[in-house]
N, C-alpha and C positions, 0 to 999 in steps of 0.2 A: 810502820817500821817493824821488819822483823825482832823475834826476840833471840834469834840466833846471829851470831856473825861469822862473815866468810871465815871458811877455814884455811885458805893462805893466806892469813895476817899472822903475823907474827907478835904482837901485844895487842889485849886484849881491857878495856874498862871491867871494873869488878863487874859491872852492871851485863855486857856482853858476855865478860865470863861466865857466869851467874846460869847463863842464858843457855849456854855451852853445854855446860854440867846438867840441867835441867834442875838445878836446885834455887832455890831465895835469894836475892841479894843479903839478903842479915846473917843466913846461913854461910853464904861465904865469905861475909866479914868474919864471923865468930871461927872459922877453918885458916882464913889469913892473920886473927890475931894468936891463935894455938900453935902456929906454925904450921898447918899440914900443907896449907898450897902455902909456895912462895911466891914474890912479890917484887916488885922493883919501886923504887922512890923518882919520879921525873918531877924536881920542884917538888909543889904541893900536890901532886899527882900520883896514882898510886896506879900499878900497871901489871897485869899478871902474862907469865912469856908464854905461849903457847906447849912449849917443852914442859914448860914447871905444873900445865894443868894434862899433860900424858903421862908427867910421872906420877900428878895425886892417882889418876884413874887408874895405873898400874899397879900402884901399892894399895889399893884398896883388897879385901879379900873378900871373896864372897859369903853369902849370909850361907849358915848353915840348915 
């Protein structure tokens, strides 16, 4: 299994996300519980919207 996932989906598992970003799954819990990516709630299910992970990477600023 890739560790990337298709890029027309529209929700993504933290784990896919993770994947996306090219950072850690714990890394983007600790980013999901600070607020920087949002998140959606499905049941006990936690889901990040493809939109909410263009806006972290847009607000991000580059390193100096």
């Amino acid at each position: 299994m890739s560790m990337t996932a298709p890029a027309d989906r529209l929700l993504y598992t933290p784990k896919e996300a993770a994947g996306v970003l090219a950072i850690g799954r714990s890394t983007l819990y600790e980013l999901m519980a600070a607020g920087a990516v949002k998140y959606i709630k499905l049941g006990r299910c936690r889901r990040i919207r493809r939109s909410d992970l263009e806006s972290y990477v847009a607000g991000l600023s580059p390193a100096a």
